[in-house]
MARDREN-169553 format. One line per 4 residues: number of its first residue (from 1); their letters; for each residue x negated, y negated, z negated of C-alpha. Coordinates in nm, 3 decimals, padded with zeros to 5 digits. Layout:
BEGIN
NUM = A = X/Y/Z; ... .
This chain:
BEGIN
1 = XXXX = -03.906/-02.237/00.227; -03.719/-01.899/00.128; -03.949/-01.643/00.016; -03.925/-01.325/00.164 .
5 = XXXX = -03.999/-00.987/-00.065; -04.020/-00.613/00.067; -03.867/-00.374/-00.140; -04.043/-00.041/-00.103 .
9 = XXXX = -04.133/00.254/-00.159; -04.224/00.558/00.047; -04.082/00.855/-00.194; -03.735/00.877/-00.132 .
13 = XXXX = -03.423/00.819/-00.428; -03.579/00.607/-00.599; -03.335/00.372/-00.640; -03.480/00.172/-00.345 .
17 = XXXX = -03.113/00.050/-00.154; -02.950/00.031/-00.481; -03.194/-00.251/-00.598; -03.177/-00.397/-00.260 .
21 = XXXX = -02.824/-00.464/-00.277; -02.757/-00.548/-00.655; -03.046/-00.756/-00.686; -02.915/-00.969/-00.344 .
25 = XXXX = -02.569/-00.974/-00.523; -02.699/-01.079/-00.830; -02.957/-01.378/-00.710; -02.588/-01.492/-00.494 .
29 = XXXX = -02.428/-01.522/-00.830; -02.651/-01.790/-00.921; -02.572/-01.972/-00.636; -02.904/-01.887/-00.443 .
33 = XXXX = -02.870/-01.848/-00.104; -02.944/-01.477/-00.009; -03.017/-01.256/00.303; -03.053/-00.896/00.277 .
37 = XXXX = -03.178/-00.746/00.588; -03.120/-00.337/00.605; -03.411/-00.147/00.785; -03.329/00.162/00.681 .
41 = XXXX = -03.099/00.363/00.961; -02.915/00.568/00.721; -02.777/00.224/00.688; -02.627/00.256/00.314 .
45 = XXXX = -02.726/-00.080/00.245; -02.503/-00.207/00.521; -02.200/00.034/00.386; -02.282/-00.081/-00.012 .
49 = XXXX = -02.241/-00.406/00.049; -01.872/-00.373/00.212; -01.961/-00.366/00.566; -01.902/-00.094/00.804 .
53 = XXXX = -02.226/00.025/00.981; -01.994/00.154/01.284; -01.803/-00.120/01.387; -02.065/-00.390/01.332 .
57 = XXXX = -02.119/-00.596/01.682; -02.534/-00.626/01.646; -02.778/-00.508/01.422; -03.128/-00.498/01.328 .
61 = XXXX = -03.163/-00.337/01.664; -03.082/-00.638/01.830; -03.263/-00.883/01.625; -03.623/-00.689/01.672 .
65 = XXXX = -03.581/-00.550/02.022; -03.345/-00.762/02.197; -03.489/-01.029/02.034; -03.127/-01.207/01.980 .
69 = XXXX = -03.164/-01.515/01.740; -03.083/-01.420/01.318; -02.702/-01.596/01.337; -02.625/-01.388/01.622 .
73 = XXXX = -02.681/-01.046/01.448; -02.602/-01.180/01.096; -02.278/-01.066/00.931; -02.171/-01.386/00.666 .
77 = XXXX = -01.879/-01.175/00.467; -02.000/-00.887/00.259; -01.916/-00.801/-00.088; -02.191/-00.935/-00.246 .
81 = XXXX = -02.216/-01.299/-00.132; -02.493/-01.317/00.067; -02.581/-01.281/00.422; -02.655/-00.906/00.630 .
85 = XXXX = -02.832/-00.776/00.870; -02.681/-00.450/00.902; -02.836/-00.142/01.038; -02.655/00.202/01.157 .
89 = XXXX = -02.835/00.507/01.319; -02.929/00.240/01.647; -03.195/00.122/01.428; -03.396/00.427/01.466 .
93 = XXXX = -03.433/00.384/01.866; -03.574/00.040/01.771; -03.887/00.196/01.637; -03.918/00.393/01.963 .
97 = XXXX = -03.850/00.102/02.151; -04.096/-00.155/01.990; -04.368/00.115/02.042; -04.380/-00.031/02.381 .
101 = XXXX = -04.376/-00.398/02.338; -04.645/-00.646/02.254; -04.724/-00.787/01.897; -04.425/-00.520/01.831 .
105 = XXXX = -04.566/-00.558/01.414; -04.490/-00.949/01.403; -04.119/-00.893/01.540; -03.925/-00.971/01.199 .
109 = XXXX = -04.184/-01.215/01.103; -04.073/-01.413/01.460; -03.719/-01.366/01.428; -03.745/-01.485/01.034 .
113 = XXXX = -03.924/-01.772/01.107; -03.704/-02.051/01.238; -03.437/-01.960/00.958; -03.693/-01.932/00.660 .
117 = XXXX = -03.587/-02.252/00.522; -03.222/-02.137/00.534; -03.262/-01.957/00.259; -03.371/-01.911/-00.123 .
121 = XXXX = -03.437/-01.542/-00.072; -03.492/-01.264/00.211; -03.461/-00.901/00.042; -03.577/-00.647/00.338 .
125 = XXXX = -03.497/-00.301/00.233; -03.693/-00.064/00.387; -03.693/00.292/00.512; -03.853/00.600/00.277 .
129 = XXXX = -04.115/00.618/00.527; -04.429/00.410/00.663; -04.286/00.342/01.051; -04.301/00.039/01.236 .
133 = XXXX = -03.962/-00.038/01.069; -04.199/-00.085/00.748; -04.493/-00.228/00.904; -04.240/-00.489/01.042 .
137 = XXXX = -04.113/-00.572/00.687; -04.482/-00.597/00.519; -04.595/-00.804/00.782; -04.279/-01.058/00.759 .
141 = XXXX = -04.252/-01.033/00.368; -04.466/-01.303/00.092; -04.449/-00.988/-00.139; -04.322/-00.640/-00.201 .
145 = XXXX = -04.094/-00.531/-00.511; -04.113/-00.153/-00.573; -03.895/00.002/-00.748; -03.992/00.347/-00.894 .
149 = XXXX = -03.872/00.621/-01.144; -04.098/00.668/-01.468; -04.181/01.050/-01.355; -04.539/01.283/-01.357 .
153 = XXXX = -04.575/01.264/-00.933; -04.425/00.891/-00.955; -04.713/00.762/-01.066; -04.948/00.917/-00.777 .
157 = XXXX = -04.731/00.811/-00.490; -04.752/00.456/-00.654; -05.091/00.473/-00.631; -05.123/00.596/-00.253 .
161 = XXXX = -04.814/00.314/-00.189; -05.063/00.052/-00.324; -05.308/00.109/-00.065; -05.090/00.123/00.185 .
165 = XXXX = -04.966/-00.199/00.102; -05.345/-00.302/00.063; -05.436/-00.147/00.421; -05.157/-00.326/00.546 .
169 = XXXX = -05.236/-00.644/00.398; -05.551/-00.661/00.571; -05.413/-00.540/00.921; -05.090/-00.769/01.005 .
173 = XXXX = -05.062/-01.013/00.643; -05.362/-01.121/00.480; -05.125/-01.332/00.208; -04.902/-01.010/00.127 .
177 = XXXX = -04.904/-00.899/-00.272; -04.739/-00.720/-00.505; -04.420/-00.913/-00.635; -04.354/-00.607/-00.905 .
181 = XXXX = -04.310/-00.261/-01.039; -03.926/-00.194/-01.120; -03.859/00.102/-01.337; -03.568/00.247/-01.209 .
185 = XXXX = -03.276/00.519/-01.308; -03.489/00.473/-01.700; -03.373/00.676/-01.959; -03.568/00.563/-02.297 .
189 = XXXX = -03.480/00.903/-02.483; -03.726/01.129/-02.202; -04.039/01.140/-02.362; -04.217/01.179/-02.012 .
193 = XXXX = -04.026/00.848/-01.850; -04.166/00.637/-02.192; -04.507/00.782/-02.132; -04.520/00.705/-01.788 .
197 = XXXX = -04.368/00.354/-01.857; -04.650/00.313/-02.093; -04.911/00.399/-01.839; -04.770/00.196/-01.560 .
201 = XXXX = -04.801/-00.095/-01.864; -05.136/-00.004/-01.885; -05.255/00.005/-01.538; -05.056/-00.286/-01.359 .
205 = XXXX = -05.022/-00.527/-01.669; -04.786/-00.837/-01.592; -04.655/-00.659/-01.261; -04.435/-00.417/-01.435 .
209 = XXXX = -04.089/-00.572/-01.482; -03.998/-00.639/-01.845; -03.619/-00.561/-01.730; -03.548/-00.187/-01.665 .
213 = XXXX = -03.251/00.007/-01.462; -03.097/00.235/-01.684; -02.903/00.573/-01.559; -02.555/00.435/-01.506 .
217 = XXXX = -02.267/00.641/-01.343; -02.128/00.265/-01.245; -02.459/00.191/-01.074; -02.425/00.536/-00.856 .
221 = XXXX = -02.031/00.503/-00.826; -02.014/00.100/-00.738; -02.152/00.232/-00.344; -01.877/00.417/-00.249 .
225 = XXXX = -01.656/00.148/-00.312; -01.906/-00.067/-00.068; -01.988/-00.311/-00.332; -02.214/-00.369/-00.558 .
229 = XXXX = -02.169/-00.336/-00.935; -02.132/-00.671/-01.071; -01.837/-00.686/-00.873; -01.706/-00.310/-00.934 .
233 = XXXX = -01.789/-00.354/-01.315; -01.986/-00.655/-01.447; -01.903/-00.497/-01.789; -02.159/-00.211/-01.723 .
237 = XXXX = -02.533/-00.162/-01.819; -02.615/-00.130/-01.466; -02.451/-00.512/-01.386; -02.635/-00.653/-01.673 .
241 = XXXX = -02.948/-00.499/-01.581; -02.968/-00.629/-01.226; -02.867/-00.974/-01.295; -03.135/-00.962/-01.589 .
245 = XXXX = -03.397/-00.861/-01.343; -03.291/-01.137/-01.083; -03.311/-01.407/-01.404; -03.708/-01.246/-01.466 .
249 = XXXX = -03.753/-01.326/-01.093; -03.698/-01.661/-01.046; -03.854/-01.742/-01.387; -04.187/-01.585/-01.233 .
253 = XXXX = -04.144/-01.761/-00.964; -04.072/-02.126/-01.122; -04.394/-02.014/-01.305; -04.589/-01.955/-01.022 .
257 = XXXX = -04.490/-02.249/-00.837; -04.622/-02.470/-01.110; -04.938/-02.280/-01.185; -05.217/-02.228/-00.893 .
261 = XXXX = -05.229/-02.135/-00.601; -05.048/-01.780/-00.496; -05.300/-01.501/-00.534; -05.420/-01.241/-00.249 .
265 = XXXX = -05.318/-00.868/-00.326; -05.388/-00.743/-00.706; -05.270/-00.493/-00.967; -05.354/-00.692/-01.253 .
């Protein structure tokens, strides 16, 4: 069965999208079947990975209020490899909309569930913002990845995101836990982002992400080009970096497969 991960974060530019999409790109290079599904509105998710989020014929829209089966809404040719849902500004009437509807928190984890086993991984990338957009995410998703910048006021909205993700957990996904800490947009010669890095060693252990995302102008050009940056320049830190973290992945996961069984929320 494919395992489903969250990536999150409720403070804004963090580098949230851009890991959704080069991390996807990246785990399709290895010949993993992938599925990104964008919940954000702004849609740049659906635009980074080569798809336009104005012409696209369904949407997220239509797979959690419509209720229209996952290879009706899913678009099979982006840039990166792997499967899309795709989301444009429609998205933000489904929040609205599921306001009114029963069990409206378990609607991804219903239309996910027949087409788990389709896949090796589901990325969700989810708004800046806890919404029912979110809620729907954490309750479909084994885990949540969050990626985060190594800054002073980081470190408390990490700490008001983990319980979130804890309240959560106990509301709609008793099972949900922390898949990792990415530090994102890193830049080892700021004093600040290696203390902070040092702290978030500190608190969260084994969580934190040996692999880091550097500052990279390829990493912040490869968008406009709607692709991601392996394929706009493999050559670059910002390539490397994401196909490093996608090899740390799956060797946590081979690791957990064969150790006990998968642990309940923790930071440690």
């Amino acid at each position: 069965m494919g395992k489903v991960i969250a990536i999150a974060n409720q403070k804004g530019g963090v580098g949230k999208t851009t890991t959704a999409v080069n991390l996807a790109a990246s785990m399709a290079a290895t010949k993993r079947k992938v599925l990104l599904i964008d919940l954000d509105p702004q849609g740049n998710a659906t635009m980074g990975s080569g798809v336009d989020k104005y012409e696209v014929p369904a949407s997220a829209y239509e797979l959690l209020v419509d209720e229209k089966p996952l290879d009706q809404v899913v678009v099979k040719e982006t840039s990166g490899g792997y499967h899309l849902v795709a989301a444009n500004s429609d998205v933000t009437a489904a929040e609205v909309r599921l306001m009114d509807v029963f069990a409206r928190e378990l609607r991804l984890r219903n239309a996910l569930k027949p087409w788990r086993n389709s896949y090796d991984f589901v990325f969700i990338d989810c708004p800046p913002s806890l919404n029912m957009l979110t809620v729907n995410a954490m309750a479909a998703a084994d885990s949540v990845l969050v990626p985060m910048q190594c800054e002073y006021y980081a470190l408390e909205g990490l700490t008001a995101l983990m319980d979130t993700i804890r309240q959560l957990a106990a509301v709609v996904n008793a099972d949900l836990k922390i898949e990792g800490i990415l530090r994102t947009m890193y830049d080892p010669r700021n004093r600040l982002a290696n203390d902070v890095s040092e702290q978030l060693k500190q608190h969260f252990s084994d969580k934190v992400y040996r692999t880091v995302i550097p500052r990279n102008i390829r990493l912040a050009e490869a968008p406009s080009f709607g692709s991601p940056v392996m394929y706009y320049d493999k050559s670059s830190t910002g390539a490397k970096a994401y196909l490093a973290l996608a090899g740390e992945l799956l060797r946590r996961a081979d690791s957990n497969t064969s150790q006990q069984p998968k642990s309940t929320l923790t930071e440690s």
